[in-house]
MARMAR-371071 format. One record per atom (N, C-alpha, C): atom name; x, y, z. Coordinates in Angstrom, 3 decimals. Example, Ala and Ser with C-alpha at 12.3 -4.5 7.8 and 13.67 -1.06 7.14 Angstrom:
<ropas>
{N {13.190 -5.690 7.800}};
{CA {12.300 -4.500 7.800}};
{C {13.200 -3.300 7.800}};
{N {12.850 -2.250 7.080}};
{CA {13.670 -1.060 7.140}};
{C {12.900 0.030 7.870}};
</ropas>
This chain:
<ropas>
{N {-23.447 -23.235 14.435}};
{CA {-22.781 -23.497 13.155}};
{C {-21.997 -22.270 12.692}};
{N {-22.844 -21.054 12.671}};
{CA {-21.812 -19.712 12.237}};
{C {-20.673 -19.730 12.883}};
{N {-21.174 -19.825 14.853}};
{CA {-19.547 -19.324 15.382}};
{C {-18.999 -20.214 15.351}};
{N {-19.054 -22.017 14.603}};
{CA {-17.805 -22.959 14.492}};
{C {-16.769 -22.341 12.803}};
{N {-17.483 -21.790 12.102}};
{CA {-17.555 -21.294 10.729}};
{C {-16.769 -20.050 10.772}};
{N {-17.010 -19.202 11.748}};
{CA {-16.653 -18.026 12.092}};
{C {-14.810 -18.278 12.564}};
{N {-14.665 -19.243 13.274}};
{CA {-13.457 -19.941 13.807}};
{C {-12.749 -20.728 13.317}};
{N {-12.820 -20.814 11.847}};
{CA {-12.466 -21.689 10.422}};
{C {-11.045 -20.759 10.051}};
{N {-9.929 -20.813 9.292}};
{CA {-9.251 -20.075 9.089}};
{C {-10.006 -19.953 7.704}};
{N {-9.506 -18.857 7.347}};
{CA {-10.076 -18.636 5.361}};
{C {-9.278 -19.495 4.218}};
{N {-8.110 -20.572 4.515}};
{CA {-7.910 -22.021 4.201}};
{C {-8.550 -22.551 4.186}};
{N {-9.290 -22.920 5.367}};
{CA {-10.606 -24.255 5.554}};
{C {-11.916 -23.853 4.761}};
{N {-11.924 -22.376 5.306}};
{CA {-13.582 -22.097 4.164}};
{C {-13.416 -22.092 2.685}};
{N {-12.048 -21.896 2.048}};
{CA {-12.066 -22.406 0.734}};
{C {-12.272 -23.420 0.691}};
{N {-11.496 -24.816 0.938}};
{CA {-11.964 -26.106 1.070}};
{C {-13.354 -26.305 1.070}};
{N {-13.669 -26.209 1.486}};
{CA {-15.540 -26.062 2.158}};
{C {-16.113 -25.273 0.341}};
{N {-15.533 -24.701 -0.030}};
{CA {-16.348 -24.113 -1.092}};
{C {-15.767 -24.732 -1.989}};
{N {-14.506 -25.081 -2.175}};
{CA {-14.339 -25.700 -3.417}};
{C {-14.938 -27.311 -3.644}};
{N {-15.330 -27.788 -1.975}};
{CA {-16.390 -28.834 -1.649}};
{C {-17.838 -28.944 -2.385}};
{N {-17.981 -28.019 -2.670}};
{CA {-19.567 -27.552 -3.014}};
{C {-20.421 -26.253 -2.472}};
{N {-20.220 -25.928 -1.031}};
{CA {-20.715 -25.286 -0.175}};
{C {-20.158 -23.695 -0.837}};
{N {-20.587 -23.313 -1.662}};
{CA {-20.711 -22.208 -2.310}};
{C {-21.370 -20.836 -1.643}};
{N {-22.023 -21.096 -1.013}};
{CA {-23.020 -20.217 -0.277}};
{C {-21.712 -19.430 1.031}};
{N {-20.363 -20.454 1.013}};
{CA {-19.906 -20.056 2.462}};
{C {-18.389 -19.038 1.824}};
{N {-18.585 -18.759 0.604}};
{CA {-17.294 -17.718 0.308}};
{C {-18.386 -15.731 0.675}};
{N {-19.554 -15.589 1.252}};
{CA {-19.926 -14.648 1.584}};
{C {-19.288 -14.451 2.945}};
{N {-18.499 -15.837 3.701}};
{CA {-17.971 -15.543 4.990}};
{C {-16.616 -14.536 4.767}};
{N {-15.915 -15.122 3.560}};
{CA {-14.192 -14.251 2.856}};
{C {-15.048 -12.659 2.504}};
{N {-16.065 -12.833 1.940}};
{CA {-17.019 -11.673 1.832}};
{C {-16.535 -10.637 2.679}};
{N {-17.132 -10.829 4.001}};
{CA {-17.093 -10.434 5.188}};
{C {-15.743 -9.682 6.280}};
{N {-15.212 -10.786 5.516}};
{CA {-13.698 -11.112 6.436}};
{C {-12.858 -9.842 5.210}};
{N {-12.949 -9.996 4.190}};
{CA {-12.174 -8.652 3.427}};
{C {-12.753 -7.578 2.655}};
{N {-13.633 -7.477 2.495}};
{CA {-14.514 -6.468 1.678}};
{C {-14.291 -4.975 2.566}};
{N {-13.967 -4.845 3.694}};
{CA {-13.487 -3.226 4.248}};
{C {-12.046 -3.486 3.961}};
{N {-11.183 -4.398 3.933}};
{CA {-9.580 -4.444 4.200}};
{C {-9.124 -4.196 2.378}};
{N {-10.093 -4.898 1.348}};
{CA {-9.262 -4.773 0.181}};
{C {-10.180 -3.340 -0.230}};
{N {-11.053 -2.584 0.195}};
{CA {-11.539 -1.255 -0.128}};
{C {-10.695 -0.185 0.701}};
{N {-10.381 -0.136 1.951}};
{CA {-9.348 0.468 2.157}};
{C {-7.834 0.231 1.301}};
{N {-6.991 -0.976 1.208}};
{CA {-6.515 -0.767 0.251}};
{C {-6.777 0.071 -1.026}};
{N {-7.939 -0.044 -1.811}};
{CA {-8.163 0.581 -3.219}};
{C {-8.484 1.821 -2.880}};
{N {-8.645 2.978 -1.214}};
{CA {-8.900 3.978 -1.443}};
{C {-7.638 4.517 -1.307}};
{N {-6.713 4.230 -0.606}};
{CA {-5.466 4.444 -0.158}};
{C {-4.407 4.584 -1.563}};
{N {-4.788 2.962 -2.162}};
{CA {-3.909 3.227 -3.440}};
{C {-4.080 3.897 -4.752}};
{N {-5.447 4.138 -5.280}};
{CA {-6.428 4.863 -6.195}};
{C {-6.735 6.061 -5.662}};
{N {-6.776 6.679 -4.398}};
{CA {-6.444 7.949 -4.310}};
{C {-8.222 8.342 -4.762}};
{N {-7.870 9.356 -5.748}};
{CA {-8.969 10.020 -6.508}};
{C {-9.750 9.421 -7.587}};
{N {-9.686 8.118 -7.659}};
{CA {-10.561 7.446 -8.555}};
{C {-11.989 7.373 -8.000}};
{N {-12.512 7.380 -8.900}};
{CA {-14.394 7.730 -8.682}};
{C {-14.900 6.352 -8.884}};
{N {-14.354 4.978 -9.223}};
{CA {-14.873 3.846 -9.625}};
{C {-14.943 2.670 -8.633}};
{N {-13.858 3.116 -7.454}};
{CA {-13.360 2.381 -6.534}};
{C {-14.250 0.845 -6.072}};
{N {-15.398 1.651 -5.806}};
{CA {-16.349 0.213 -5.633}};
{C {-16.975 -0.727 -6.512}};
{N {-16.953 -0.261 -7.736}};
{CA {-16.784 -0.980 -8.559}};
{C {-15.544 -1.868 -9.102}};
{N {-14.322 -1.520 -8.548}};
{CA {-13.027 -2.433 -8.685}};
{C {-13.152 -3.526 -8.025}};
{N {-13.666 -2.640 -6.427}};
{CA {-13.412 -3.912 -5.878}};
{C {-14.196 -4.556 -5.748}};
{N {-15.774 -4.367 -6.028}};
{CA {-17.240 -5.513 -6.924}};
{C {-16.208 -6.815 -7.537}};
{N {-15.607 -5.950 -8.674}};
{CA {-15.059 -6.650 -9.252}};
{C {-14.069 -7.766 -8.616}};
{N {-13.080 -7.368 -7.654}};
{CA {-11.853 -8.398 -6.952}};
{C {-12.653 -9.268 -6.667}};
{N {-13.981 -9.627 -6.115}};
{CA {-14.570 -10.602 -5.765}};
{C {-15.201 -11.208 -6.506}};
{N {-15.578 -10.377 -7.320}};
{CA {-16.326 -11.633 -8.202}};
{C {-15.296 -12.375 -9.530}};
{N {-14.064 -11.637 -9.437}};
{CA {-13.219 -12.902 -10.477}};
{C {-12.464 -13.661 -8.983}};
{N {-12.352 -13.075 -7.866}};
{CA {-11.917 -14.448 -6.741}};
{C {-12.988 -15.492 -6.814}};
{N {-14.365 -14.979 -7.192}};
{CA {-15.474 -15.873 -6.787}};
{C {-15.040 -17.266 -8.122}};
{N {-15.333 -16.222 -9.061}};
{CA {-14.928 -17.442 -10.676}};
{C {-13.444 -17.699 -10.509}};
{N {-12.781 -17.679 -10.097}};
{CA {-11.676 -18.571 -9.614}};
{C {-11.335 -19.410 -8.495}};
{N {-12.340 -19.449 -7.522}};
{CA {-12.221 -19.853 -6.591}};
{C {-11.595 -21.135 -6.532}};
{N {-12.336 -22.429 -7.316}};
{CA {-11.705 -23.744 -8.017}};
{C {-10.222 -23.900 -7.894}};
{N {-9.636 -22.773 -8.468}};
{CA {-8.128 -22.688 -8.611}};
{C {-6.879 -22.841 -7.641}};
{N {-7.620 -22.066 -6.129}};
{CA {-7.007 -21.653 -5.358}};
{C {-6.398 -22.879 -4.591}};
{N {-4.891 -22.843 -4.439}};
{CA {-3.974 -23.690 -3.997}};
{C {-4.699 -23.474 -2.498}};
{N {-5.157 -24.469 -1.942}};
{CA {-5.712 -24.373 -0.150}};
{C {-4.438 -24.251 0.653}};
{N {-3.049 -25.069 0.052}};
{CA {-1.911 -24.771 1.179}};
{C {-1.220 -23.729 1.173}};
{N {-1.847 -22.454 0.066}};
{CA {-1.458 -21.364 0.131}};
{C {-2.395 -20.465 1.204}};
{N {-1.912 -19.240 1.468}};
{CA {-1.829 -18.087 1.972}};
{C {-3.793 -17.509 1.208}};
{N {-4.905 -17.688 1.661}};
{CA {-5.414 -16.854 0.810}};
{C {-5.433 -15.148 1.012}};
{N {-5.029 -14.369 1.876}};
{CA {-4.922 -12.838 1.907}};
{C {-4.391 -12.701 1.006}};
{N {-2.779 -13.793 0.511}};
{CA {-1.946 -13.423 -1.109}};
{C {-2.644 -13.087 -1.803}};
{N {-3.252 -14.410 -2.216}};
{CA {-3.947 -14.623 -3.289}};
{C {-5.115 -13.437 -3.380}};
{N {-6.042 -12.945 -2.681}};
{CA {-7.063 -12.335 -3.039}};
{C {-6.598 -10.824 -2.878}};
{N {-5.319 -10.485 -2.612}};
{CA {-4.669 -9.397 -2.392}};
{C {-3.702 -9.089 -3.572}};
{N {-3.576 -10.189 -4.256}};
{CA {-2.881 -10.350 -5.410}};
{C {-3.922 -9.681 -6.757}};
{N {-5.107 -10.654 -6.922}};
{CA {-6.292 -10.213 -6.977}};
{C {-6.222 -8.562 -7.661}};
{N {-6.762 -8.229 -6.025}};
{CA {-6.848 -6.617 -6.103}};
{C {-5.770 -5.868 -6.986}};
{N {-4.689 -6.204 -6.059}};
{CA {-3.577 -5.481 -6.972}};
{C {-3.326 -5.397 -8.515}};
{N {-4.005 -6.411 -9.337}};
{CA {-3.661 -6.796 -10.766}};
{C {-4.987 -5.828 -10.781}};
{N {-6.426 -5.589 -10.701}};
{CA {-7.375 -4.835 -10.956}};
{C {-7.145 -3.322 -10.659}};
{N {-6.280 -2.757 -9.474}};
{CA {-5.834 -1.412 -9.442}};
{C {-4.648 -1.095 -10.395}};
{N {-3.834 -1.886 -10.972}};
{CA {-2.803 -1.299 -11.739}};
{C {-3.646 -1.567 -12.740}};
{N {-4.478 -2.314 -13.218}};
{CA {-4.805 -2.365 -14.623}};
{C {-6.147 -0.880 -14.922}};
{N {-6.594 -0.241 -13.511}};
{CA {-7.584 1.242 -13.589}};
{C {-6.113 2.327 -13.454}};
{N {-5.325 2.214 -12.867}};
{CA {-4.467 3.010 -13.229}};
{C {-3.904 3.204 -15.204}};
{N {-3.496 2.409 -15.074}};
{CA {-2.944 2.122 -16.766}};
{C {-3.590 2.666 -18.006}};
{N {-5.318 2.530 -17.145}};
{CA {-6.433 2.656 -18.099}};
{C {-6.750 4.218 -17.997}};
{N {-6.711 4.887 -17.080}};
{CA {-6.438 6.453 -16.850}};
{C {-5.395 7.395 -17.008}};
{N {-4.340 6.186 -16.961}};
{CA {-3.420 7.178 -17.198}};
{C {-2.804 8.200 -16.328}};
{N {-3.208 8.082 -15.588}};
{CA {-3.037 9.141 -14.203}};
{C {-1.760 9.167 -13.276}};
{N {-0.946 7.852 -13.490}};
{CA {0.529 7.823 -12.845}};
{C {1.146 7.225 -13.646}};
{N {2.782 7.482 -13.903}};
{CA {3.148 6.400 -14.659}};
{C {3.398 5.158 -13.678}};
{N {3.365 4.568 -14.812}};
{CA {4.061 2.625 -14.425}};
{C {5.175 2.547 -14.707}};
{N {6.341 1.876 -14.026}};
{CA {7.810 1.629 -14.822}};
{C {7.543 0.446 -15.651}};
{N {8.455 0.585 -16.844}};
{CA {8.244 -0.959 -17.380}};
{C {9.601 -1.634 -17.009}};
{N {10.703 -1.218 -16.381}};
{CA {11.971 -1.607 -15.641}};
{C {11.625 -1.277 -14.382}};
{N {11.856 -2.216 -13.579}};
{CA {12.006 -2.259 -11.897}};
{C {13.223 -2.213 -11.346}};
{N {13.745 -1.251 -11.494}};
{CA {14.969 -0.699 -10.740}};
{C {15.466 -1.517 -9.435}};
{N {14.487 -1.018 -8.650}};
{CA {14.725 -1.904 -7.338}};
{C {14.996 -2.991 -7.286}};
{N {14.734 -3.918 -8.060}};
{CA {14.993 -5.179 -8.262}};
{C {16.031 -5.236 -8.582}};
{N {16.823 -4.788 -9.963}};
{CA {18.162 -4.856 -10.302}};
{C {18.776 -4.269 -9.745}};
{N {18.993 -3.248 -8.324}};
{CA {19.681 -2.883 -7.945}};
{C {19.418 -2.772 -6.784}};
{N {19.029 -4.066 -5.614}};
{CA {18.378 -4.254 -4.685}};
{C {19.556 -3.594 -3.666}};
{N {19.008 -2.806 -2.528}};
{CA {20.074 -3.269 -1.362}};
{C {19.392 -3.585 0.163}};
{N {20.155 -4.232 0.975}};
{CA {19.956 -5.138 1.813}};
{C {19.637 -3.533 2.926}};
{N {18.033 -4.071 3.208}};
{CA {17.212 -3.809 4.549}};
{C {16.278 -4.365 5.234}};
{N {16.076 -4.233 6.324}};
{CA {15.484 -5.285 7.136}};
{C {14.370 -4.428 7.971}};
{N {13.510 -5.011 8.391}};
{CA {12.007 -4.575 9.283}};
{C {12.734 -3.489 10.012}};
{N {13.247 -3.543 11.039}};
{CA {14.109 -3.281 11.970}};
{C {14.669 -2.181 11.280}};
{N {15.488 -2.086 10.701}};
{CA {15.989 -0.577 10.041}};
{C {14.959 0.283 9.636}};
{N {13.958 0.270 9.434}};
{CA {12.972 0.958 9.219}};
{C {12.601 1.489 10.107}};
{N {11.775 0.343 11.036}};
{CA {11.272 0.823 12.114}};
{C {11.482 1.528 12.911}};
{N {13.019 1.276 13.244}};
{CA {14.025 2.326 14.176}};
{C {13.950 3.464 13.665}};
{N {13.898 4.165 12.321}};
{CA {13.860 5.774 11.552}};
{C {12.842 6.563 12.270}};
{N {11.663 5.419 12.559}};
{CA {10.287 6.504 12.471}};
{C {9.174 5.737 13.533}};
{N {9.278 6.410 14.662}};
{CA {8.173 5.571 15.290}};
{C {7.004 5.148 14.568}};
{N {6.243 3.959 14.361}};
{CA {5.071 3.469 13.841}};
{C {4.061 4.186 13.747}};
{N {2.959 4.523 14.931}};
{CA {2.368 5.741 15.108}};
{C {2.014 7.147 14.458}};
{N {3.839 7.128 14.670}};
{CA {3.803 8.885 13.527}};
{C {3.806 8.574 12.496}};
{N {4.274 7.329 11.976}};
{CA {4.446 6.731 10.568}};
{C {2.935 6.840 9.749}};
{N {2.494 6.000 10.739}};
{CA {0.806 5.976 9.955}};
{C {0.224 7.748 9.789}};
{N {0.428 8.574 10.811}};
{CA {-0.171 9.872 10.733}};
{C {0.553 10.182 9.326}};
{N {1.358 10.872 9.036}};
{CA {2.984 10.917 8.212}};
{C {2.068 10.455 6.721}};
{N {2.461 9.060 6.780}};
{CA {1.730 8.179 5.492}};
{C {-0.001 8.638 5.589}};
{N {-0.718 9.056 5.828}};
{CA {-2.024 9.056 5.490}};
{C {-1.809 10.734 4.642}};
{N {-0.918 11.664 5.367}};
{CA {-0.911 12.760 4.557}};
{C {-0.175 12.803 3.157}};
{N {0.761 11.690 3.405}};
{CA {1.533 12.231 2.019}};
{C {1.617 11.020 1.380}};
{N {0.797 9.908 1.392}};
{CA {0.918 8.632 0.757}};
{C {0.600 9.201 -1.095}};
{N {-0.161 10.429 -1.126}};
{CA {-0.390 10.932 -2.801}};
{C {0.927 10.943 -3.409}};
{N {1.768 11.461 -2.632}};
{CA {2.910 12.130 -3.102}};
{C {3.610 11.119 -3.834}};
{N {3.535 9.702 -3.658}};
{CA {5.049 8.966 -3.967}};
{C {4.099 8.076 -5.168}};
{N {5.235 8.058 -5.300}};
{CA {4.982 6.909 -6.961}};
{C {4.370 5.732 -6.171}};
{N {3.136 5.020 -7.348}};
{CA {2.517 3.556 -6.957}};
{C {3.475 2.464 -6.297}};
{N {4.770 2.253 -7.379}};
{CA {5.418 1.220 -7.166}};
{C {6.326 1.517 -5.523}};
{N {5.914 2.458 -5.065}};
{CA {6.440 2.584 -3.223}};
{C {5.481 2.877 -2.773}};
{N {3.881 3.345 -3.147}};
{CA {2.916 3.409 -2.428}};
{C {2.203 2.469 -1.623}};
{N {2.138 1.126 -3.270}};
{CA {1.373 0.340 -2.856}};
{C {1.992 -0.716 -1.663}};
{N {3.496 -0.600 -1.743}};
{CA {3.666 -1.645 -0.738}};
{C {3.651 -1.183 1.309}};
{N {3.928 0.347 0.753}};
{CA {3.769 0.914 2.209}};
{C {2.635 0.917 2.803}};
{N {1.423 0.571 1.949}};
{CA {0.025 0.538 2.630}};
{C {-0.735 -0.634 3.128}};
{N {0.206 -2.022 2.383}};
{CA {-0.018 -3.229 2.324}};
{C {0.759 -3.680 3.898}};
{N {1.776 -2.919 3.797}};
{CA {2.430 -3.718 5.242}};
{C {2.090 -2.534 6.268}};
{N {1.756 -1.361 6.595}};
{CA {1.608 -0.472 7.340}};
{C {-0.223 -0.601 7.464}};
{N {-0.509 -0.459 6.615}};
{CA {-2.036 -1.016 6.827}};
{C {-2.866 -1.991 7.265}};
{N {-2.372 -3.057 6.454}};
{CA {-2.983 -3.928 5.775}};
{C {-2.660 -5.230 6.581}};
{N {-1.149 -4.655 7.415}};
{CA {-0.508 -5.483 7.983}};
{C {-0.403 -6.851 7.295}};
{N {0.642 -6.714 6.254}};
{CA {1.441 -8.000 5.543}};
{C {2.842 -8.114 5.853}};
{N {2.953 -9.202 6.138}};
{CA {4.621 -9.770 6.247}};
{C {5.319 -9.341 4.758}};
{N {6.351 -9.171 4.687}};
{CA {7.713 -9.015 3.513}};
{C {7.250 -10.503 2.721}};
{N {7.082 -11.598 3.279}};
{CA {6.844 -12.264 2.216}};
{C {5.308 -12.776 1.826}};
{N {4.416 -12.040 2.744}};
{CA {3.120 -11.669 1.990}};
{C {2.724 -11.015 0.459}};
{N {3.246 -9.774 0.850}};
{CA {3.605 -8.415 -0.352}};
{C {3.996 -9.080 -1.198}};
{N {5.496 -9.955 -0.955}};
{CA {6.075 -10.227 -1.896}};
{C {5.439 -11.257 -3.002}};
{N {4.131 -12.173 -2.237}};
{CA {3.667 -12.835 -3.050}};
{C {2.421 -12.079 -4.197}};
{N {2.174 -10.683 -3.217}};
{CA {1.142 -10.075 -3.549}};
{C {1.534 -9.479 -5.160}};
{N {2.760 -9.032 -5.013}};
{CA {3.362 -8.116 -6.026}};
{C {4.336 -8.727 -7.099}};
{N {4.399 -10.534 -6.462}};
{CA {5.529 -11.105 -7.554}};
{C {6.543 -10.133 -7.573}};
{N {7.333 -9.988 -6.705}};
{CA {8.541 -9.552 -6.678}};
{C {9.525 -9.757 -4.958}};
{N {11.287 -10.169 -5.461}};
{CA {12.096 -10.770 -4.196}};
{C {11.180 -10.015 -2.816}};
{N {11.518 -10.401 -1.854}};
{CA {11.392 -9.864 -0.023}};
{C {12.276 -9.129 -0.155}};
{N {13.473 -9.178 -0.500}};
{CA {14.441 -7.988 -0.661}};
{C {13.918 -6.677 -1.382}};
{N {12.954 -6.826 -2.441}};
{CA {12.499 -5.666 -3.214}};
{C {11.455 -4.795 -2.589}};
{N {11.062 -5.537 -1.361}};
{CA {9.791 -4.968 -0.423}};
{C {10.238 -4.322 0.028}};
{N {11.162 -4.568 0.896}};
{CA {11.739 -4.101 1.913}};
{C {12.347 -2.969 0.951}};
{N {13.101 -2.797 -0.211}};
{CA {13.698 -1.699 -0.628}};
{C {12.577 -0.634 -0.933}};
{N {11.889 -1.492 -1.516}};
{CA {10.607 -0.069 -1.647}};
{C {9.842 0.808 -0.872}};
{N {10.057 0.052 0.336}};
{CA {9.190 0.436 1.907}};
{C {10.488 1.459 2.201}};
{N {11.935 1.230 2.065}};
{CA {12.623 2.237 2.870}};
{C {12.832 3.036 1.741}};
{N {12.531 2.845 0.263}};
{CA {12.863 4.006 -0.606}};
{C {11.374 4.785 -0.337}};
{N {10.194 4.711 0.191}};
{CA {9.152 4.995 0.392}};
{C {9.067 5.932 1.312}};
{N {9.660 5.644 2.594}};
{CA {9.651 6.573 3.575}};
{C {10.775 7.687 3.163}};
{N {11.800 7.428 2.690}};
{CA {12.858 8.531 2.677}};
{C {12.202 9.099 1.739}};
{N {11.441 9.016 0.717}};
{CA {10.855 10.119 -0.293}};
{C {10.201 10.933 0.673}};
{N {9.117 10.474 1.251}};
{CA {8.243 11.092 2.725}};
{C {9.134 11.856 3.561}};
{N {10.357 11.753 3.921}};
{CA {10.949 12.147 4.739}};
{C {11.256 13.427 3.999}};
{N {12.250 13.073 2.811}};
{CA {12.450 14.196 2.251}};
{C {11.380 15.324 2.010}};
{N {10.073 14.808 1.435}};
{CA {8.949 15.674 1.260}};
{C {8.587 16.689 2.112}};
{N {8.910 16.013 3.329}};
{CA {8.519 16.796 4.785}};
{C {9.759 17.463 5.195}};
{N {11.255 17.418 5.287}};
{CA {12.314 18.110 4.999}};
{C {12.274 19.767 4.444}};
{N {11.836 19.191 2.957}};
{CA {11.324 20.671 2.331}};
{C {10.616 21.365 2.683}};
{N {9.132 20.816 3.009}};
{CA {8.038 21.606 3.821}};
{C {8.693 22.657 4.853}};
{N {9.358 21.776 5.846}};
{CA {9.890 22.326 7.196}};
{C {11.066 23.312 7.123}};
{N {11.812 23.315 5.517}};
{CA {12.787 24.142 5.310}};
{C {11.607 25.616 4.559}};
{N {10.606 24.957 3.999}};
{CA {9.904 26.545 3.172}};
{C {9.135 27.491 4.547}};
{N {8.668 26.281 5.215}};
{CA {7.842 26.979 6.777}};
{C {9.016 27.537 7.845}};
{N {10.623 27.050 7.808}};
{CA {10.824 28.198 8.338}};
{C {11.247 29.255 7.915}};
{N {11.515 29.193 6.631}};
{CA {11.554 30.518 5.859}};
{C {10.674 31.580 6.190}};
{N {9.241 30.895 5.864}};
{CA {8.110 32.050 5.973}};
{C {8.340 32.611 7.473}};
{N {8.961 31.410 8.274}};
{CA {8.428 32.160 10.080}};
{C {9.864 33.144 10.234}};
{N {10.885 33.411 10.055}};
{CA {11.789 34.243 10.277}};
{C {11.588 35.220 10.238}};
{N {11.775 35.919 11.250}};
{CA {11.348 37.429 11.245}};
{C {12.426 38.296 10.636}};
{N {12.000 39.122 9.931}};
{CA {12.396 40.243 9.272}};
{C {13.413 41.389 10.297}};
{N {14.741 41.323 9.590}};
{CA {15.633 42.395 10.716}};
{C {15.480 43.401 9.610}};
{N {14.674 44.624 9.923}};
{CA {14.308 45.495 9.681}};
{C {15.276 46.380 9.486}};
{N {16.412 46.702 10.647}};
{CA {17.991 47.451 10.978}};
{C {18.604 47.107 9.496}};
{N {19.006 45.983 9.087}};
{CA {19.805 45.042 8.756}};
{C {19.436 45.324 7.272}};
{N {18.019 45.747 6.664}};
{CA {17.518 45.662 5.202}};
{C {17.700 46.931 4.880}};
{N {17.452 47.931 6.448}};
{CA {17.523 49.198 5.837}};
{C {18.966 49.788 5.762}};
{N {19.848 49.261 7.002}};
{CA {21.265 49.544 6.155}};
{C {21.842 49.259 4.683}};
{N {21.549 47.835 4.173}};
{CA {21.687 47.124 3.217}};
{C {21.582 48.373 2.045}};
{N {20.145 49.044 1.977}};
{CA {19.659 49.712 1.690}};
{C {20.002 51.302 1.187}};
{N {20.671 51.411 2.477}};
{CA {21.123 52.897 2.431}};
{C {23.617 52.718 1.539}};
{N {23.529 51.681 1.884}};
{CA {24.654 51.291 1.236}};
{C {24.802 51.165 -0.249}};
{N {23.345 51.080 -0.992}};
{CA {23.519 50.483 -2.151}};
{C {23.510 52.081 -2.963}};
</ropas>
């Protein structure tokens, strides 16, 4: 019975629970409780409450369960979830701002998987993003961790975050070029420090003045 249960998509085991069989949403349990806690450490950073957020994502998925459209997507939905409980511990700390205008949106421009991908091998991407994912604002954090992580399609995110596939995609490549740039500077202050000193060159300078 488990491994026919086990081989259910997480569509069918809602069905099954919104059936009655209540006992079988500990299987979605299972299936996301490391995937939406990596999310919340990735995107919360230095929050001390983390497991208690995401206590929480499940138990208002649990009291909503009833709700859930079955011919939808549930990763959206319970990823959607999460996301409304991490911006609302952000907000409550105070610790990053929030825009209350979404730029990106009103001033979308056209990029695709593929243009990305080509910038930055994947691989180094993830090394890259685990060091400097602090650095960038939420509203480009959270979606670079959702599709680089979390592995979501453009119109996963997009359901995740209520906002166009076009706005994903802008935030993912305004995401990395912040990263890029970040690491730009680094590599311009480190070779500063490594240049060796022309000694000839300071002490003429020197004897001229």
């Amino acid at each position: 019975m488990a491994n026919s249960l086990n081989k259910k998509t997480d569509e069918e085991i809602v069905s099954m629970i919104q059936l009655g069989k209540i006992e079988l949403f500990d299987i979605l349990f299972e299936r996301y409780e490391e995937k939406i806690s990596r999310y919340a450490k990735k995107f919360l950073l230095d929050y001390d409450d983390i497991e208690d957020l995401v206590q929480q994502v499940f138990i208002k998925a649990y009291i909503n369960i009833k709700s859930f459209d079955a011919s939808r997507k549930f990763s959206s939905w319970i990823y959607r979830i999460a996301h409304n409980e991490f911006i609302n511990a952000i907000r409550k700390k105070e610790k990053e701002p929030l825009p209350f205008f979404d730029l990106d949106a009103l001033f979308p421009s056209t990029v695709s998987k593929n243009d990305i991908d080509k910038k930055i091998q994947e691989k180094e991407l993830h090394s890259l993003l685990e060091k400097h994912l602090n650095k960038l604002n939420p509203k480009y954090r959270e979606p670079l961790i959702l599709y680089y992580f979390e592995c979501l399609s453009y119109k996963e995110i997009a359901d995740v975050l209520h906002i166009p596939t076009s706005t994903v995609g802008v935030r993912i490549k305004r995401g990395i070029e912040s990263i890029k740039k970040t690491l730009q500077k680094s590599d311009y202050q480190i070779w500063q420090v490594k240049q060796p000193i022309n000694h000839q060159k300071v002490l003429k300078k020197n004897l001229l003045l």
